[in-house]
C-alpha positions as CSV (number, residue, x, y, z in Angstrom):
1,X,-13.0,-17.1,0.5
2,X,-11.1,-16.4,-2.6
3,X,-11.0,-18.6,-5.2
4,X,-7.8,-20.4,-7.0
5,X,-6.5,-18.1,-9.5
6,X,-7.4,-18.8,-13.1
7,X,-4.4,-19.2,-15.5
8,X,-1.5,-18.0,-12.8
9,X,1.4,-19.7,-13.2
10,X,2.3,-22.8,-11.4
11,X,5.5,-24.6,-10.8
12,X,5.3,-22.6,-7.2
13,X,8.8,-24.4,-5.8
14,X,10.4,-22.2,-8.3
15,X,8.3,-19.0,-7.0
16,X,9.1,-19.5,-3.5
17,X,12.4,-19.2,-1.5
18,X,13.0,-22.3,0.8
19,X,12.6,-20.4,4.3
20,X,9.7,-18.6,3.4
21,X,7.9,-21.1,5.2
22,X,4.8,-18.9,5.3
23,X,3.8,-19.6,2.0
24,X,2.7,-22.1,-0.4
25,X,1.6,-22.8,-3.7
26,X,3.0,-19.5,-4.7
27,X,1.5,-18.3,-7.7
28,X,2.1,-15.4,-10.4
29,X,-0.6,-12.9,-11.4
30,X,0.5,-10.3,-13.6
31,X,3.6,-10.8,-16.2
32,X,5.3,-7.5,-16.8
33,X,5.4,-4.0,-16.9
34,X,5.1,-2.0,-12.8
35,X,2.4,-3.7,-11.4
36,X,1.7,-2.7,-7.4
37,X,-0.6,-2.0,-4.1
38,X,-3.0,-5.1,-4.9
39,X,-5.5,-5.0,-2.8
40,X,-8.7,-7.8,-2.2
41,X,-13.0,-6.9,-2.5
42,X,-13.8,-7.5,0.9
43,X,-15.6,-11.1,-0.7
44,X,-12.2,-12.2,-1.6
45,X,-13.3,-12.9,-5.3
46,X,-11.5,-9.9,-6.5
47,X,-8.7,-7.5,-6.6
48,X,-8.0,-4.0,-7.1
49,X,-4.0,-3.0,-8.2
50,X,-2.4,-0.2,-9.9
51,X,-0.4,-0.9,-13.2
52,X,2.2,1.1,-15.4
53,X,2.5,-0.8,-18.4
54,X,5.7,-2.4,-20.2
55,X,6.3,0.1,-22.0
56,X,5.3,3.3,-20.0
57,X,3.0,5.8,-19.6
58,X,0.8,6.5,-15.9
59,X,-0.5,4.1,-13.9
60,X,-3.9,3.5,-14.9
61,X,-6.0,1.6,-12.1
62,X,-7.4,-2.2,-12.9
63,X,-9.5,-4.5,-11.4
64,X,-8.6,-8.5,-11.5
65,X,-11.1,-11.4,-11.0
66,X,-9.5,-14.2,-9.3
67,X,-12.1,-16.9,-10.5
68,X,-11.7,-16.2,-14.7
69,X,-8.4,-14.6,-14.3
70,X,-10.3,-11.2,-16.3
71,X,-8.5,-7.8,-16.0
72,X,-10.7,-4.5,-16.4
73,X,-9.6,-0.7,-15.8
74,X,-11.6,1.0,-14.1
75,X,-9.5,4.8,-14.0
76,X,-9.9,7.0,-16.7
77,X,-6.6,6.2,-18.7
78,X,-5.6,9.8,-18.0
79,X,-3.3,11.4,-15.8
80,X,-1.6,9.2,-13.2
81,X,-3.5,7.1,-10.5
82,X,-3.0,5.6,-7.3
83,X,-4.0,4.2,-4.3
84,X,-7.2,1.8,-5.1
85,X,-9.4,0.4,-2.7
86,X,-12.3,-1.6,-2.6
87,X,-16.0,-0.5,-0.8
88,X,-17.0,-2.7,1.9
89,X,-20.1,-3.4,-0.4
90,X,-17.8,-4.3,-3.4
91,X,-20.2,-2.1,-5.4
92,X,-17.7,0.4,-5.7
93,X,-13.8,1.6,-5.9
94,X,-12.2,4.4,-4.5
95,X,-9.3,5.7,-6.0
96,X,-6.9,9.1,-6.6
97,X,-5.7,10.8,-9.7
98,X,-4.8,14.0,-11.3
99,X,-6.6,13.7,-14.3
100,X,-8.7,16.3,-13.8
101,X,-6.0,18.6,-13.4
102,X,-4.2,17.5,-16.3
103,X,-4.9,14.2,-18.9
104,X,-1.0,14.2,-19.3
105,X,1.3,12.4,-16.7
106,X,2.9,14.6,-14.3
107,X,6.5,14.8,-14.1
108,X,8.9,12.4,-12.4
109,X,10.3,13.0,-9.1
110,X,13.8,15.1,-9.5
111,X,16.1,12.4,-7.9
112,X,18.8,14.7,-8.1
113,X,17.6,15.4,-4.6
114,X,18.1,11.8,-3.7
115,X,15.4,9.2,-3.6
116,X,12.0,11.0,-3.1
117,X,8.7,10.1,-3.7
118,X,6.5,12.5,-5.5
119,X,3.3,13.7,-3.5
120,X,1.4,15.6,-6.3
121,X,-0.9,18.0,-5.2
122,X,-3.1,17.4,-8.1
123,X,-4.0,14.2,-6.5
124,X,-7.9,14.1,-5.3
125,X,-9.7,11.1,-4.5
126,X,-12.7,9.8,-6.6
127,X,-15.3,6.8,-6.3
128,X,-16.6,4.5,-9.2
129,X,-19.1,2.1,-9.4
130,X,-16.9,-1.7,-9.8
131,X,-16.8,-1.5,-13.2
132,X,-15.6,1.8,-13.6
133,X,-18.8,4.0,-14.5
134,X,-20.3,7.0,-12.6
135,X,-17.1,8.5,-11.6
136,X,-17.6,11.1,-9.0
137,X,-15.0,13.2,-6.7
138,X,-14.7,13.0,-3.3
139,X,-12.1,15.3,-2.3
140,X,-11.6,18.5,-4.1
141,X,-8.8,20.1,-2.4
142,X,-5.6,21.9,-3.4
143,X,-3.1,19.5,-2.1
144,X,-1.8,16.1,-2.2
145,X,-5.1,13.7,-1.0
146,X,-4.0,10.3,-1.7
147,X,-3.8,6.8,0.1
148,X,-7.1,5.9,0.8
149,X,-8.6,2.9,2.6
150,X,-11.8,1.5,3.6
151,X,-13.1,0.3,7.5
152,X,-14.6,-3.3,7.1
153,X,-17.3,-2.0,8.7
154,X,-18.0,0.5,5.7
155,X,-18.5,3.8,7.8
156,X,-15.2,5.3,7.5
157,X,-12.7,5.9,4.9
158,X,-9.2,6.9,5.6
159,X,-6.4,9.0,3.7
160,X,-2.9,11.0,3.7
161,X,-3.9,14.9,3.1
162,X,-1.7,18.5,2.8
163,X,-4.9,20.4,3.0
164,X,-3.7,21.7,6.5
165,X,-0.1,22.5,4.9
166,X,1.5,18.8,6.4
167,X,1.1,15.3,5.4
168,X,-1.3,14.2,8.1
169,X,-4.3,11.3,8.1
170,X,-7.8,12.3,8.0
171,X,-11.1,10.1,8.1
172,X,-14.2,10.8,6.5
173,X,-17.5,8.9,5.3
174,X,-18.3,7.2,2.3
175,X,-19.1,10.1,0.6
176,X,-16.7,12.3,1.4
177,X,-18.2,14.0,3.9
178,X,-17.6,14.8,8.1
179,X,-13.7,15.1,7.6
180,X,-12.1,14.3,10.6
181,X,-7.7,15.0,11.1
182,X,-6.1,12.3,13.3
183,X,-2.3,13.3,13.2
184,X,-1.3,16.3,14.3
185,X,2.9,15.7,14.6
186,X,5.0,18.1,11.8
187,X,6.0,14.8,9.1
188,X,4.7,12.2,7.2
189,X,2.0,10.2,7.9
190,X,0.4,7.6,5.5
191,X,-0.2,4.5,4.7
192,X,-2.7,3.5,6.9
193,X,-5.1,1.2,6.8
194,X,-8.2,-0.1,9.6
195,X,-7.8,-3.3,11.6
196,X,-10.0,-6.3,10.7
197,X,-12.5,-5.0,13.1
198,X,-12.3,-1.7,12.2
199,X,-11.2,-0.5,15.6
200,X,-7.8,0.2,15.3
201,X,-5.3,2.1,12.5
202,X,-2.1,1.2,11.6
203,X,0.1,3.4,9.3
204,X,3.8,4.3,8.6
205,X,5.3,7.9,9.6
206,X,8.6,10.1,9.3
207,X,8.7,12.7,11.9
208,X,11.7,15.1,11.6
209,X,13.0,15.9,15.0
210,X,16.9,18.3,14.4
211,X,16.6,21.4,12.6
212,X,18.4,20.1,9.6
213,X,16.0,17.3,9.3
214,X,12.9,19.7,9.7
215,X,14.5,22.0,6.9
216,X,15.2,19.3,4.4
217,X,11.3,17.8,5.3
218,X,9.6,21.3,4.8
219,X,11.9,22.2,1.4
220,X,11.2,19.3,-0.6
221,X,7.5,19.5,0.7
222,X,6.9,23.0,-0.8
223,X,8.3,21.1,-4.0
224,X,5.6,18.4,-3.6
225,X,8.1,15.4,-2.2
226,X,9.4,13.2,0.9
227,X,12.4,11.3,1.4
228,X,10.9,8.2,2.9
229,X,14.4,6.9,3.6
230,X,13.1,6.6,7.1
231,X,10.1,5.5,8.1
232,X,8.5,3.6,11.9
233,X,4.9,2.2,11.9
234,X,2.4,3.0,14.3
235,X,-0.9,2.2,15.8
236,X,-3.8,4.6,16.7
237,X,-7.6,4.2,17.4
238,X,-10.0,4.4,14.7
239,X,-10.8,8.3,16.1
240,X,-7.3,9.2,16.2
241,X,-6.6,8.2,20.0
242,X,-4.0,5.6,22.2
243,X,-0.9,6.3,19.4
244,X,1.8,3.8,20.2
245,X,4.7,3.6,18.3
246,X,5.7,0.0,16.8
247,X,8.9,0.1,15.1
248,X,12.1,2.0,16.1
249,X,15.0,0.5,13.9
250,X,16.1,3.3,11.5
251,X,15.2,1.7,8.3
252,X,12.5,2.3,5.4
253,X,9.4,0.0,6.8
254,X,6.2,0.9,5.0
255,X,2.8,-1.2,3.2
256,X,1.9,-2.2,7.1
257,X,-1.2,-4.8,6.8
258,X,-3.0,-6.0,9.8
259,X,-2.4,-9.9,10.2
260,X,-6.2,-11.7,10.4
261,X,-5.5,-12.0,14.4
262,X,-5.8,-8.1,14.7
263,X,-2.5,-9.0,17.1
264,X,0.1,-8.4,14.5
265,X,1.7,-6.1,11.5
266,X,3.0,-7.6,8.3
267,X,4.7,-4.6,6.6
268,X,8.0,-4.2,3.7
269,X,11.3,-3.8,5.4
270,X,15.2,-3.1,4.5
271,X,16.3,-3.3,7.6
272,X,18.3,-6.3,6.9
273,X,20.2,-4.6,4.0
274,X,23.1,-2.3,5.1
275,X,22.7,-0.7,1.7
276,X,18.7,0.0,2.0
277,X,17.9,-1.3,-1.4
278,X,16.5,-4.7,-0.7
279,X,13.0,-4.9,0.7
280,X,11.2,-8.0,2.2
281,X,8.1,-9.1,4.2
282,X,8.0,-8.7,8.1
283,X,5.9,-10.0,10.7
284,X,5.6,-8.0,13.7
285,X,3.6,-7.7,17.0
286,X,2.0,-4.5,18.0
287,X,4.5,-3.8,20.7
288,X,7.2,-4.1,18.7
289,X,8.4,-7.7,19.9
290,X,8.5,-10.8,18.2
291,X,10.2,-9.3,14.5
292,X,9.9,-12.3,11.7
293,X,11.1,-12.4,8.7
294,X,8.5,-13.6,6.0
295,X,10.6,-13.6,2.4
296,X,13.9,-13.7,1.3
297,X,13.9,-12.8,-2.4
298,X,17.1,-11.1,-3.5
299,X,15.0,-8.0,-4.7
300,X,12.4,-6.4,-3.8
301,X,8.7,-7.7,-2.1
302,X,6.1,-5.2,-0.8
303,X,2.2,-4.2,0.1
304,X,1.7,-7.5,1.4
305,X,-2.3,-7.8,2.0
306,X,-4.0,-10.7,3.3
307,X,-7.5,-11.8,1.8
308,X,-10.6,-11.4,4.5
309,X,-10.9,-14.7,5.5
310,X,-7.0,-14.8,6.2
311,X,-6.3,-17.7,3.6
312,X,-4.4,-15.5,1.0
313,X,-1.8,-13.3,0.8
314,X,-1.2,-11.0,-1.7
315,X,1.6,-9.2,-2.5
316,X,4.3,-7.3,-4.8
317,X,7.7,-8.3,-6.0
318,X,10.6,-8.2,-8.4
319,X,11.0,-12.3,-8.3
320,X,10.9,-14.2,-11.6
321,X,10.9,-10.8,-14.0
322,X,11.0,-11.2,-17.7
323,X,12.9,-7.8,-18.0
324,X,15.0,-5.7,-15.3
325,X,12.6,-3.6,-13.3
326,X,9.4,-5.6,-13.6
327,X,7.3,-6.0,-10.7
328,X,4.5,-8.3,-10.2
329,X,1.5,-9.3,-8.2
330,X,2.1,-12.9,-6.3
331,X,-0.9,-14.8,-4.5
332,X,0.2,-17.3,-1.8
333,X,-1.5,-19.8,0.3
334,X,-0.6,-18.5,4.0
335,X,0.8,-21.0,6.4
336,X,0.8,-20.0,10.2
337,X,2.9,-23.0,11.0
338,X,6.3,-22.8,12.9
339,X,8.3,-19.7,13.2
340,X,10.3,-18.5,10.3
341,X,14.1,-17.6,11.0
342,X,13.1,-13.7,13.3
343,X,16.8,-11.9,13.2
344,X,18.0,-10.9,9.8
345,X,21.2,-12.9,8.8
């Protein structure tokens, strides 16, 4: 169960839109500077979140006890980071970087080719014990390997890799080893993370289909990027098998989580924003029916995750910022309770 937050803000009425009914006792965890993809030990006493400070450099990877309220990096402080996850055991965290390819930050994404998000191919993905000692590799790959997650039953690990020359998912053990590829399609796919009984995988995707969009996909892939301007979530076996599509509306949905039920998605969506700029929280069932809304903050809310026993949900957002362009890490009390409103106004 994780515990009440020590020293998060309170006041939560002023934290939390009226019809986000799911939520309560919203509370604020981190106060300034980029602060994203919070995820929860698989206790529920702890988190694990990525963090470019106020005033700039990489993100460097950190580790946040909810009980004393503590923060601890646990990357090197070199190069840039991503994508931290806890071990099943808690003993450890997995994470990727390119520090070992370079201590410096690697260069922004040229958004003179529109929005893009960068897919270095210095990334690799390394493992540290929880308090960031004994750092060892387990990937060593030319290529982007990045977006790693942990089964809850602690046998598998899951990531995004261009070792084949695409973005597809893989799965391998704890220790990097057996390396299994579970997407085959030409595109993205990423994102993905096991289903509270580790049966199931759900993950986001852009699969170009026309010639022009297979040329644009391919060019700014040989240049290490993706457009993610669209993006549908899907639903796949733990091996790989039974892919079912979930989402088919056009718009930039990504950060699926699996609801405690194992029935449903909650994932980041602009579909209700003609201009594609705001993002909020969506509830969704695997088939695709039964779309709810979740928040309604003018800007932006994302990687929603829920704590283990269901309790919790943690997530990022650009509500109550101190300067333009902070984001923050949120914990809320999760209400199943009545429907919230399930067609965007």
């Amino acid at each position: 169960m994780a515990p009440r937050p020590a020293g998060a803000q309170t006041g939560a009425d002023s934290l939390r839109e009226p019809r986000e009914v799911h939520l309560r006792n919203v509370r604020q965890l981190t106060f300034g500077g980029e602060n994203a993809e919070a995820y929860f030990s698989f206790d529920g006493r702890r988190l694990v979140l990525q963090t470019t400070p106020a005033d700039g450099g990489c993100d460097q990877i950190y580790s946040l006890d909810l009980a004393s309220g503590q923060r601890r990096r646990v990357s090197t402080g070199r190069g840039r980071t991503t994508c931290a996850y806890y071990y099943a055991s808690g003993e450890k965290i997995l994470y990727s970087s390119t520090h070992h390819w370079l201590e410096a930050c690697p260069p922004r994404p040229d958004y003179s080719r529109g929005y893009v998000w960068a897919v270095y191919p210095t990334y690799d993905i390394f493992v540290v014990d929880a308090d960031g000692s004994d750092l060892r590799a387990l990937t060593s790959t030319w290529g982007y390997d990045a977006e790693a997650t942990v089964s809850p039953r602690g046998d598998r690990i899951v990531f995004t890799s261009m070792r084949d020359g695409d973005l597809d998912i893989y799965s391998m053990d704890p220790d990097g080893g057996n390396v299994v590829r579970l997407t085959h399609e030409l595109g993205y796919d990423g994102g993905a993370f096991f289903s509270p009984d580790g049966s199931r995988i759900v993950y986001r995707a852009h699969h170009p289909s026309s010639p022009e969009e297979i040329a644009d996909y391919r060019a700014l892939l040989a240049d290490g990027l993706i457009r993610p301007t669209t993006l549908e979530l899907y639903v796949m076996g733990a091996d790989g098998s039974d892919r079912r599509r979930i989402t088919s509306n056009g718009a930039a949905n990504f950060a699926p989580f699996w609801h405690p039920s194992g029935r449903k998605v909650l994932f980041s969506s602009n579909v209700h924003d003609p201009r594609g700029r705001d993002f909020d929280l969506y509830l969704v069932n695997l088939d695709g029916s039964g779309l709810e809304r979740v928040t309604y903050s003018p800007d932006f809310d994302g990687f929603p995750v829920f704590s283990p026993d269901g309790r919790y949900l943690v997530w990022a957002s650009n509500r109550n910022q101190r300067r333009p362009g902070d984001t923050n890490i949120f914990i809320a009390e999760w209400v199943e309770g009545p429907r919230a409103t399930g067609t965007p106004p």
